[in-house]
PDBQT receptor file of N, H, CA, C and O in Angstrom, charges set to zero:
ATOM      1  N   UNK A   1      93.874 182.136 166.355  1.00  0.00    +0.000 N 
ATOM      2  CA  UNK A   1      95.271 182.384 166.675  1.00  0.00    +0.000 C 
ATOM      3  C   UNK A   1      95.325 183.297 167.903  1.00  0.00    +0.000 C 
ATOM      4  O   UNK A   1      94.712 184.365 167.904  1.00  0.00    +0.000 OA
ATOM      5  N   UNK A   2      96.092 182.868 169.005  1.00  0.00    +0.000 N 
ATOM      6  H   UNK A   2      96.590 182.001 169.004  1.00  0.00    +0.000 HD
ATOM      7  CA  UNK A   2      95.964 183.458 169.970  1.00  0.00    +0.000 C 
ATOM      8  C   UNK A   2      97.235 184.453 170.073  1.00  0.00    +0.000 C 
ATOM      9  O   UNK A   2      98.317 183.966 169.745  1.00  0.00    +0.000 OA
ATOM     10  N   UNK A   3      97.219 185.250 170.323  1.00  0.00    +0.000 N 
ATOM     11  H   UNK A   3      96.340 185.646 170.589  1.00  0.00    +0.000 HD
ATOM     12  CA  UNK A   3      98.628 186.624 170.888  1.00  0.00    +0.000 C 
ATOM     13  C   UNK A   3      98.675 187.005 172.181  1.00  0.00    +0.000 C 
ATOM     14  O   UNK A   3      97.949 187.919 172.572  1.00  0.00    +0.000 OA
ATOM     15  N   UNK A   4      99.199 186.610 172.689  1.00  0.00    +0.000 N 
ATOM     16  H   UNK A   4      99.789 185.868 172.371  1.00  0.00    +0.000 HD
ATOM     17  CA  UNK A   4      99.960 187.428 174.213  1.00  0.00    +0.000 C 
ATOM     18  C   UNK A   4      99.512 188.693 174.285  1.00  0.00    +0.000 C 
ATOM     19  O   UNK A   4      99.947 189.288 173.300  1.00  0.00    +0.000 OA
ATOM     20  N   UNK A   5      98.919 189.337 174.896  1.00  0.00    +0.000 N 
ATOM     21  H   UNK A   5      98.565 188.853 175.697  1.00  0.00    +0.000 HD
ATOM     22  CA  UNK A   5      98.528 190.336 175.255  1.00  0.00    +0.000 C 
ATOM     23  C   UNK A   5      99.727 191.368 175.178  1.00  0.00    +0.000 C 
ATOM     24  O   UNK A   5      99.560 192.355 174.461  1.00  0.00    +0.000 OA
ATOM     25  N   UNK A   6     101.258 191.179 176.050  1.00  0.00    +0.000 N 
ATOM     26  H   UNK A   6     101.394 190.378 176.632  1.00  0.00    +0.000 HD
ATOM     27  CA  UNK A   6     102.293 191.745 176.202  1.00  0.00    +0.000 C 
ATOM     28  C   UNK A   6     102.726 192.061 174.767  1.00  0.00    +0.000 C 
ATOM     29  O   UNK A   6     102.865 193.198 174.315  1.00  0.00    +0.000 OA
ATOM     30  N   UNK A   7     102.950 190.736 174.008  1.00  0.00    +0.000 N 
ATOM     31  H   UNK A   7     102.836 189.813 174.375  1.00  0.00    +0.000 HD
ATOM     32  CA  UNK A   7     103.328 190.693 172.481  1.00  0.00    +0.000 C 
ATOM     33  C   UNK A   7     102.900 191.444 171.660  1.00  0.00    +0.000 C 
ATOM     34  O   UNK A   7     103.413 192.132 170.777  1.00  0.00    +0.000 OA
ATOM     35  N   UNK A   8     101.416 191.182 172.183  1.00  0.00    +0.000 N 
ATOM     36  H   UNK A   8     101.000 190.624 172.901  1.00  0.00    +0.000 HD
ATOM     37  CA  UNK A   8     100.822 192.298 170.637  1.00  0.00    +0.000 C 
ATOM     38  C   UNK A   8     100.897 193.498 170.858  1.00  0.00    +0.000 C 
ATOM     39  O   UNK A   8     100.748 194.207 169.863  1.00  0.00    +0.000 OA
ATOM     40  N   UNK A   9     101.139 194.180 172.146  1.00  0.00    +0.000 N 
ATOM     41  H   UNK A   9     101.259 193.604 172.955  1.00  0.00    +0.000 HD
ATOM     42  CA  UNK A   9     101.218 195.746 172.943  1.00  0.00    +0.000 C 
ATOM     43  C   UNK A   9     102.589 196.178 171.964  1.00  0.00    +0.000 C 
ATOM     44  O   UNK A   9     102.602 197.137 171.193  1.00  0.00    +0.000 OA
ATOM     45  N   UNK A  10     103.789 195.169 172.213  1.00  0.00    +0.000 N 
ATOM     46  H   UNK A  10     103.778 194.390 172.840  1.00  0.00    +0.000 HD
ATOM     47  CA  UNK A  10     104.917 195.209 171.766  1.00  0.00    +0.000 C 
ATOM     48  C   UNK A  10     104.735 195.501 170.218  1.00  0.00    +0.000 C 
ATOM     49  O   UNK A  10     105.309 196.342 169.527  1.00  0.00    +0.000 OA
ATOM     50  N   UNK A  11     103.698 194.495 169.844  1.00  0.00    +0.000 N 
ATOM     51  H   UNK A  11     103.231 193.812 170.405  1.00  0.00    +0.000 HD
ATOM     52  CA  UNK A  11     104.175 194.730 168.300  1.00  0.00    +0.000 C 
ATOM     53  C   UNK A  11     103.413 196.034 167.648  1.00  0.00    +0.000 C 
ATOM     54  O   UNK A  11     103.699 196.541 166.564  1.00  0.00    +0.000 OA
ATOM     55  N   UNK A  12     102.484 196.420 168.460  1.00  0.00    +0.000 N 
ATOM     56  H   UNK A  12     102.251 196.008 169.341  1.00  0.00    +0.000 HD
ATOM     57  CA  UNK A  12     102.483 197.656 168.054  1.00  0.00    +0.000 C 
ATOM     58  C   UNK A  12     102.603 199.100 168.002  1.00  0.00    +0.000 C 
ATOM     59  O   UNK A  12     102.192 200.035 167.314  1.00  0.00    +0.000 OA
ATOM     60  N   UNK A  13     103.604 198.815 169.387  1.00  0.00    +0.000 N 
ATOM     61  H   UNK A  13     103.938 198.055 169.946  1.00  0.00    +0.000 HD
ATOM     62  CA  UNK A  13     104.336 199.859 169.079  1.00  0.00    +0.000 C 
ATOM     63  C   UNK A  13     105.749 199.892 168.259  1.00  0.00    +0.000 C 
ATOM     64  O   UNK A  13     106.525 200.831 168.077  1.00  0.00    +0.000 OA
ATOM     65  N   UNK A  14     105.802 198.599 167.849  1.00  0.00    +0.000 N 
ATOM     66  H   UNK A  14     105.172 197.836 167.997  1.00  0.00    +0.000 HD
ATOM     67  CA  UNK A  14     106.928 199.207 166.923  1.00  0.00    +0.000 C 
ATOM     68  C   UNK A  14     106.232 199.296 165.706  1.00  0.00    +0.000 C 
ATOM     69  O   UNK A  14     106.796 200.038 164.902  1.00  0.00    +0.000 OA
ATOM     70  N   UNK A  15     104.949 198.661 165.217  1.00  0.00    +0.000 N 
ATOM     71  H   UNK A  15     104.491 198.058 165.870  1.00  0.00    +0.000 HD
ATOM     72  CA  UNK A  15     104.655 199.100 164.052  1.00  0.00    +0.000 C 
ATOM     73  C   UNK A  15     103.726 200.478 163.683  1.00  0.00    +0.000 C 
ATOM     74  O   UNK A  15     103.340 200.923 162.602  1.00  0.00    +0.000 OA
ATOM     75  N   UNK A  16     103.544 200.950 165.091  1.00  0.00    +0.000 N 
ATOM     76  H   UNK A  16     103.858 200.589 165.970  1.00  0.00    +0.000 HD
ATOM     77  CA  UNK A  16     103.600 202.653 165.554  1.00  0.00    +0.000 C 
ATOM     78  C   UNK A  16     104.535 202.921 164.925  1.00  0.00    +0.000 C 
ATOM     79  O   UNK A  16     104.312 203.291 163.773  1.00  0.00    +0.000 OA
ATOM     80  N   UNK A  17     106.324 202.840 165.508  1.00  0.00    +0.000 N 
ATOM     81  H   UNK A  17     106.505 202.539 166.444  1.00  0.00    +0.000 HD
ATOM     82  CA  UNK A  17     106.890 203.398 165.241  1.00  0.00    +0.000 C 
ATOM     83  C   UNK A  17     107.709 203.794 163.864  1.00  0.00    +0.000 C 
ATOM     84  O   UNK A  17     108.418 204.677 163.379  1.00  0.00    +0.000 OA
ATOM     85  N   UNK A  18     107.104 202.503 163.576  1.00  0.00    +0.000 N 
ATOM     86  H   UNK A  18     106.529 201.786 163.970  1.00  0.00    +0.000 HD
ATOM     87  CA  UNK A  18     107.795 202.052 161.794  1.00  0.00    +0.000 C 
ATOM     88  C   UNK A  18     106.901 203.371 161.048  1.00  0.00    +0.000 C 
ATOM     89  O   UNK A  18     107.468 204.304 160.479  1.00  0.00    +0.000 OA
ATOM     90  N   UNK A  19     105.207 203.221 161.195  1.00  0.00    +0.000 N 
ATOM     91  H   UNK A  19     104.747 202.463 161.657  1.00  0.00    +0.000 HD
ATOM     92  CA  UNK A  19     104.853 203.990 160.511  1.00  0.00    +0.000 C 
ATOM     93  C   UNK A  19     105.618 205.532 160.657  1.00  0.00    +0.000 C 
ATOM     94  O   UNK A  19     106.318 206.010 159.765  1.00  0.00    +0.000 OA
ATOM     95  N   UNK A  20     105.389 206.070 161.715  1.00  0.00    +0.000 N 
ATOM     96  H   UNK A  20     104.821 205.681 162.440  1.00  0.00    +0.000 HD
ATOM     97  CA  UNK A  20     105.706 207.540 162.582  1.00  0.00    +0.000 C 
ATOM     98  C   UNK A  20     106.833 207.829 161.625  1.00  0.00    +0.000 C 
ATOM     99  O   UNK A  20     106.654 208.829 160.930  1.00  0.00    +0.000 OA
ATOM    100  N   UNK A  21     108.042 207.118 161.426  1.00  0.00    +0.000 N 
ATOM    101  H   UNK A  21     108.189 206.306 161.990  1.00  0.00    +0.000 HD
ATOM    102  CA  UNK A  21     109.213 207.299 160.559  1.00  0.00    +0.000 C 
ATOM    103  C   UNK A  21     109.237 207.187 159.256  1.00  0.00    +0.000 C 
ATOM    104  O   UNK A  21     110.060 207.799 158.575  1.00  0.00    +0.000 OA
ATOM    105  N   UNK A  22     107.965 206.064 158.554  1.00  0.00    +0.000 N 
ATOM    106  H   UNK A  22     107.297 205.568 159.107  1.00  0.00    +0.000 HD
ATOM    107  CA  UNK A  22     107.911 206.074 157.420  1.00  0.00    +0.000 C 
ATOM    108  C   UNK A  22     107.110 207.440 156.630  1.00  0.00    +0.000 C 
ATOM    109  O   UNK A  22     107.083 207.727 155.434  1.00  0.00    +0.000 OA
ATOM    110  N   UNK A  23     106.530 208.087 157.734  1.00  0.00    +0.000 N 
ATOM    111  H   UNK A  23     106.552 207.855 158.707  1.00  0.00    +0.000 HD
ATOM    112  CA  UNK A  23     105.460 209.402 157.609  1.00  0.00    +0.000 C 
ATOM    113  C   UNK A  23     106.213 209.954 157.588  1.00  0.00    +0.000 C 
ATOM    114  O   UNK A  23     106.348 210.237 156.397  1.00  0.00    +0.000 OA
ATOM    115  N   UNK A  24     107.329 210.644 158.399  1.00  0.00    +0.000 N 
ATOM    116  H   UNK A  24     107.219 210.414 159.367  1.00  0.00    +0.000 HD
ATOM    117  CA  UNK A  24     108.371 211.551 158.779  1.00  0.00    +0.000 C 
ATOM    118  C   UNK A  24     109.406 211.422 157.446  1.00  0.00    +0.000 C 
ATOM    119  O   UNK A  24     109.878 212.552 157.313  1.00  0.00    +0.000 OA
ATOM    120  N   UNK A  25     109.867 210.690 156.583  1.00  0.00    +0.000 N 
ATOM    121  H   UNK A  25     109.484 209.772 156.691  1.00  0.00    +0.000 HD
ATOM    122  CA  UNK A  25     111.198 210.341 155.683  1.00  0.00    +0.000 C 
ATOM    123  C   UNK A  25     109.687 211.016 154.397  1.00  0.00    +0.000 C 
ATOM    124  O   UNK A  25     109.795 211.904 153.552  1.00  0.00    +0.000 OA
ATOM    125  N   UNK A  26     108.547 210.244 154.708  1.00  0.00    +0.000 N 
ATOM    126  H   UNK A  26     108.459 209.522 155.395  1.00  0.00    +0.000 HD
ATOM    127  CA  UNK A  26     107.570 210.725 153.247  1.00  0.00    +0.000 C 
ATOM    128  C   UNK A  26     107.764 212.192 153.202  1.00  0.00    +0.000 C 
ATOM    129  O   UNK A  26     108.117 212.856 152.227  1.00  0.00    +0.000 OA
ATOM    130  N   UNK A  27     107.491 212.590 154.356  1.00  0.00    +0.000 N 
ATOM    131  H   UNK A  27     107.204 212.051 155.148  1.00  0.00    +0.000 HD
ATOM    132  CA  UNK A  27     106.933 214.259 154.393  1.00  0.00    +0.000 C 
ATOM    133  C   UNK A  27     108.342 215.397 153.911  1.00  0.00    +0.000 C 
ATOM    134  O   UNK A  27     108.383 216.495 153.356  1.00  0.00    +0.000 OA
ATOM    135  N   UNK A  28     109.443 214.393 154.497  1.00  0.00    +0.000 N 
ATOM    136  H   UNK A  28     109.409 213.501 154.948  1.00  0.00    +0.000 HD
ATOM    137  CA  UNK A  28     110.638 215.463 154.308  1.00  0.00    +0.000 C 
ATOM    138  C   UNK A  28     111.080 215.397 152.705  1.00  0.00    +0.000 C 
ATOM    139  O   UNK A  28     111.411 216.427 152.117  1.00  0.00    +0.000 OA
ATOM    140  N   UNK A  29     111.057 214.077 152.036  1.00  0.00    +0.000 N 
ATOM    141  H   UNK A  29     110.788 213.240 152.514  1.00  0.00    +0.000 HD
ATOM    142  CA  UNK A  29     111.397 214.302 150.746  1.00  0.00    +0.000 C 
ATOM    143  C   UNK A  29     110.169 214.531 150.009  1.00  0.00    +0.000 C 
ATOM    144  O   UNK A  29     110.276 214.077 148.870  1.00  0.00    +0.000 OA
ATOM    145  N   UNK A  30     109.369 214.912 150.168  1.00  0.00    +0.000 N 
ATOM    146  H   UNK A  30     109.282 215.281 151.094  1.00  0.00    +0.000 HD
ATOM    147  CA  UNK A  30     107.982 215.054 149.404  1.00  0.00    +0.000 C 
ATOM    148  C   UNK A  30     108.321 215.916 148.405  1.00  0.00    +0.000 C 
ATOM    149  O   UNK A  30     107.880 215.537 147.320  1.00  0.00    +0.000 OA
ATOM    150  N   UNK A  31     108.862 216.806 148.368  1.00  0.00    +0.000 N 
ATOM    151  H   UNK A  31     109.220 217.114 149.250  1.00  0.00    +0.000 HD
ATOM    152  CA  UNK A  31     109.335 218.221 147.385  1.00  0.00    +0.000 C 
ATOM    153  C   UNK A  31     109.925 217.389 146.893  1.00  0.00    +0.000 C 
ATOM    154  O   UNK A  31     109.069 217.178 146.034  1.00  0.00    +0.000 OA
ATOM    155  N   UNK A  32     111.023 216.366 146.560  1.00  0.00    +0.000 N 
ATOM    156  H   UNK A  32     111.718 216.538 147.258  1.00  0.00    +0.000 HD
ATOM    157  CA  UNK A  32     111.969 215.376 145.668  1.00  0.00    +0.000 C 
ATOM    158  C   UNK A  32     111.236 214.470 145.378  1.00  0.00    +0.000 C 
ATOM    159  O   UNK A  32     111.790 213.752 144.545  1.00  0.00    +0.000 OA
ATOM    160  N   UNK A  33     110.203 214.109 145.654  1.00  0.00    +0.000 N 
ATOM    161  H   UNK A  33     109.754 214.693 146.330  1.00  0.00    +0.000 HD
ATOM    162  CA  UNK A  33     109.767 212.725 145.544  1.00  0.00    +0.000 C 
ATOM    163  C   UNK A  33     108.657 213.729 144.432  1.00  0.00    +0.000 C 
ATOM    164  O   UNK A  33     108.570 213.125 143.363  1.00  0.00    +0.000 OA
ATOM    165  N   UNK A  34     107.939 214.866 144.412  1.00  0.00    +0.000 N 
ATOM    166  H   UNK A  34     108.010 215.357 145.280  1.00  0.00    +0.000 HD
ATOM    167  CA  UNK A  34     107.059 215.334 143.597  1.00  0.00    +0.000 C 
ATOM    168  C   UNK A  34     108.386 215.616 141.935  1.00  0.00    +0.000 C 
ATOM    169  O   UNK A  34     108.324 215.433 140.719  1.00  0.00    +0.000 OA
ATOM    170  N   UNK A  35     109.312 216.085 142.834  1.00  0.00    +0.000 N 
ATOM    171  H   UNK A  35     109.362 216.234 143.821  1.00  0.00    +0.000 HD
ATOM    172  CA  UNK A  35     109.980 216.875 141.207  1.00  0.00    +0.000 C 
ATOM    173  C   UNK A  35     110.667 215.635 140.272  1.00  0.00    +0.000 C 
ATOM    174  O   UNK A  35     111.011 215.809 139.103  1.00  0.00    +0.000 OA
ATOM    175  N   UNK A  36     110.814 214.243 141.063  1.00  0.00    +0.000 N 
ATOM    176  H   UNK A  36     110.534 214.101 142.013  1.00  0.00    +0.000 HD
ATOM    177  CA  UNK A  36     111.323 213.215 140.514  1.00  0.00    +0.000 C 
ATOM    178  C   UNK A  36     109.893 212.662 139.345  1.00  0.00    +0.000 C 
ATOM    179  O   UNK A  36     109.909 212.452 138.132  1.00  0.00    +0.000 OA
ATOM    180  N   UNK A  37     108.696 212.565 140.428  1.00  0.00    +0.000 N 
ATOM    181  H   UNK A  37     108.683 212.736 141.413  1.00  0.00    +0.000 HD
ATOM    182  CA  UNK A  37     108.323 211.964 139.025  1.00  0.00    +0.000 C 
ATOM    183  C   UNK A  37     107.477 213.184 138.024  1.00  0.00    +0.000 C 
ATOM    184  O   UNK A  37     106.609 212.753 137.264  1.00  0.00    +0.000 OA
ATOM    185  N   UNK A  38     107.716 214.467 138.046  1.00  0.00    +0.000 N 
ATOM    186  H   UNK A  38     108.421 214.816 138.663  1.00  0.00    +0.000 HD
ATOM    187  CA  UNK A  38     107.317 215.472 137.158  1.00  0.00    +0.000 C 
ATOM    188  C   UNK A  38     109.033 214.763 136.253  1.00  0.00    +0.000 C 
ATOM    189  O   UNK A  38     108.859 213.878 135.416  1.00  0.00    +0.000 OA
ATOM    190  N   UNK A  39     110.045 215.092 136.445  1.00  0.00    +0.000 N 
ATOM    191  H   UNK A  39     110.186 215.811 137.125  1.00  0.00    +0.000 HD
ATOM    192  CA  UNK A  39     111.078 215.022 135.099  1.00  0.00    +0.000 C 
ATOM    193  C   UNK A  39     110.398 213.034 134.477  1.00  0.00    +0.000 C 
ATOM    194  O   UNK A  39     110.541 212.676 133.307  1.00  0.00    +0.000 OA
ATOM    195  N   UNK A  40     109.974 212.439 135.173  1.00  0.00    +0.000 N 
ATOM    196  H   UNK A  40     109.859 212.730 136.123  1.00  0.00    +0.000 HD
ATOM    197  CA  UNK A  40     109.727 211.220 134.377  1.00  0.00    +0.000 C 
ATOM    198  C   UNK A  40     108.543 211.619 133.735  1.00  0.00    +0.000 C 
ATOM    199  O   UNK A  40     108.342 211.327 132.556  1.00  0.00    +0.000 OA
ATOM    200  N   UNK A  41     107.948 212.094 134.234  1.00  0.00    +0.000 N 
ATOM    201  H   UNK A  41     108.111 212.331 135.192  1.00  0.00    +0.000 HD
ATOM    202  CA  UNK A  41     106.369 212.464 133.437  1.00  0.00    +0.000 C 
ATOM    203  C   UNK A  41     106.962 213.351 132.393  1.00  0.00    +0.000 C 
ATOM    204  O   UNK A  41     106.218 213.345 131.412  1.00  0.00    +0.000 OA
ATOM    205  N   UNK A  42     108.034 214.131 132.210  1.00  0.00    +0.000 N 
ATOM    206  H   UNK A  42     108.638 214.137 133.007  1.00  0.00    +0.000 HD
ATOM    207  CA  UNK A  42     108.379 215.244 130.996  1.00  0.00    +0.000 C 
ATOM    208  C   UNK A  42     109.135 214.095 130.363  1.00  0.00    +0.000 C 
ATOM    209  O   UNK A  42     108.626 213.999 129.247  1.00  0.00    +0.000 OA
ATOM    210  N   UNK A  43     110.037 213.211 130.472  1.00  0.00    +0.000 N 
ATOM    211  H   UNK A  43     110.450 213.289 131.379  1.00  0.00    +0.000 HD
ATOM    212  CA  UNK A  43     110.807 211.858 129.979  1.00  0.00    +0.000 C 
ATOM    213  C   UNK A  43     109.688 211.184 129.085  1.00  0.00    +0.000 C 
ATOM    214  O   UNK A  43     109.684 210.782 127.921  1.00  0.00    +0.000 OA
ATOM    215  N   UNK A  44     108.964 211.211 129.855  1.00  0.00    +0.000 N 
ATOM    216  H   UNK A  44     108.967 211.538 130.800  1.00  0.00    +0.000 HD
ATOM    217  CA  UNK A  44     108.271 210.650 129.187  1.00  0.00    +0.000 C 
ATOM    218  C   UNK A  44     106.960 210.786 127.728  1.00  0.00    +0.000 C 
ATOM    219  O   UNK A  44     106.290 210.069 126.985  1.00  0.00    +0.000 OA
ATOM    220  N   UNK A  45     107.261 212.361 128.059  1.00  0.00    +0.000 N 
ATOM    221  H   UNK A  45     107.805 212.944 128.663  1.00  0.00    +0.000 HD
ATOM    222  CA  UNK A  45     106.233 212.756 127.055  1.00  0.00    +0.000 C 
ATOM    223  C   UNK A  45     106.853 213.057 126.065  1.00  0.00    +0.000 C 
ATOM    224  O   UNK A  45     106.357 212.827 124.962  1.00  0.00    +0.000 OA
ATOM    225  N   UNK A  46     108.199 213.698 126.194  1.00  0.00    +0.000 N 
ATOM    226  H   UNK A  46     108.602 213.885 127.090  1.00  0.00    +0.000 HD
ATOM    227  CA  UNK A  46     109.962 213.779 125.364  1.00  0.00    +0.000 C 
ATOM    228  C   UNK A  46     109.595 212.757 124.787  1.00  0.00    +0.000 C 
ATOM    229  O   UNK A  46     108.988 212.867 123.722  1.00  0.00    +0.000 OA
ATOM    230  N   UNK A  47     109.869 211.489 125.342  1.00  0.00    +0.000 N 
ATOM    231  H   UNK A  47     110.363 211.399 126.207  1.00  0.00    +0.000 HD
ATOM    232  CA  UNK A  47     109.798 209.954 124.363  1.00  0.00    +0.000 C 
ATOM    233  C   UNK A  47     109.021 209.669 123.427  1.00  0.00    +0.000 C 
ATOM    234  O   UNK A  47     109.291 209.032 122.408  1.00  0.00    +0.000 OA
ATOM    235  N   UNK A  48     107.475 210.388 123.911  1.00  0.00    +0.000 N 
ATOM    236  H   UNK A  48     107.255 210.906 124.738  1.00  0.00    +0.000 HD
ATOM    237  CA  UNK A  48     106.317 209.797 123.155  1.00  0.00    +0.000 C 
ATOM    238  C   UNK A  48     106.519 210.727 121.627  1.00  0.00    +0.000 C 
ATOM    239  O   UNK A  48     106.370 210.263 120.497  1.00  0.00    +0.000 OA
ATOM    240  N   UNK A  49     106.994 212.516 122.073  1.00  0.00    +0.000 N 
ATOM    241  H   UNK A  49     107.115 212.894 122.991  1.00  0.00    +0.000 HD
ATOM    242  CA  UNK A  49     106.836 213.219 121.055  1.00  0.00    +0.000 C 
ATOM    243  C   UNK A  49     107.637 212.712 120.017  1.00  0.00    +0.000 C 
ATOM    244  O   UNK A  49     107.370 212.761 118.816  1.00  0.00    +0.000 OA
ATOM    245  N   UNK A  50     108.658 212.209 120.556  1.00  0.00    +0.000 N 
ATOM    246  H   UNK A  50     108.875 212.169 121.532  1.00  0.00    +0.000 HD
ATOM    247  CA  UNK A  50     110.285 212.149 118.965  1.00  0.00    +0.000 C 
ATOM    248  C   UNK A  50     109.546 210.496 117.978  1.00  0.00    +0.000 C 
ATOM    249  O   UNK A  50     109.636 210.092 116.818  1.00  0.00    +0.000 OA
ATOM    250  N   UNK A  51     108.699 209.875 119.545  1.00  0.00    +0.000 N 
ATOM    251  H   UNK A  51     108.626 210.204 120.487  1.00  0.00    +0.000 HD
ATOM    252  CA  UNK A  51     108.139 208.910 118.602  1.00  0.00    +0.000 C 
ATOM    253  C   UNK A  51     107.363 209.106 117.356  1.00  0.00    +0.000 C 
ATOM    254  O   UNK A  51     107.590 208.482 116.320  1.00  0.00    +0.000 OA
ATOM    255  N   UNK A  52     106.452 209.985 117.499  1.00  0.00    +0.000 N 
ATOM    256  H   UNK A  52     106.268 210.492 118.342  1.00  0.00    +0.000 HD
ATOM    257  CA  UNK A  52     105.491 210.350 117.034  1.00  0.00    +0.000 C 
ATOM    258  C   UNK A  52     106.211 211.298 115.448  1.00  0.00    +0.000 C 
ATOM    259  O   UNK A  52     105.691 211.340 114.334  1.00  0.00    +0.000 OA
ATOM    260  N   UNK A  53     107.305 211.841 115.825  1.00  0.00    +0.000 N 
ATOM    261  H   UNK A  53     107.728 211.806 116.730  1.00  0.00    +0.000 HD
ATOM    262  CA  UNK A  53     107.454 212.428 114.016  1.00  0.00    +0.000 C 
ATOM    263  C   UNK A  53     108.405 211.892 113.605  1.00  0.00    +0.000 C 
ATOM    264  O   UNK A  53     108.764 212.078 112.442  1.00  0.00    +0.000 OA
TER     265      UNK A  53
């Protein structure tokens, strides 16, 4: 499969740029994105305990 030299320059800088932003949105909610799945991990252990007696 052949690619354009121009094309593939192109396509990666936008999939540069896709990453760069997908790094940047990770890093800023990282503190929400950690405390979201600690309350599912406590949801979830809540669930297992009421199962259990």
């Amino acid at each position: 499969m052949y690619i354009d030299p121009n094309t593939g320059g192109m396509l990666f800088q936008a999939l540069a740029a896709a990453f760069a932003v997908a790094s940047g949105v990770l890093l800023m909610f990282s503190g929400q994105i950690k405390q979201w799945f600690a309350r599912m991990r406590r949801k979830l252990r809540k669930d297992q305990d009421e199962e259990q007696e």
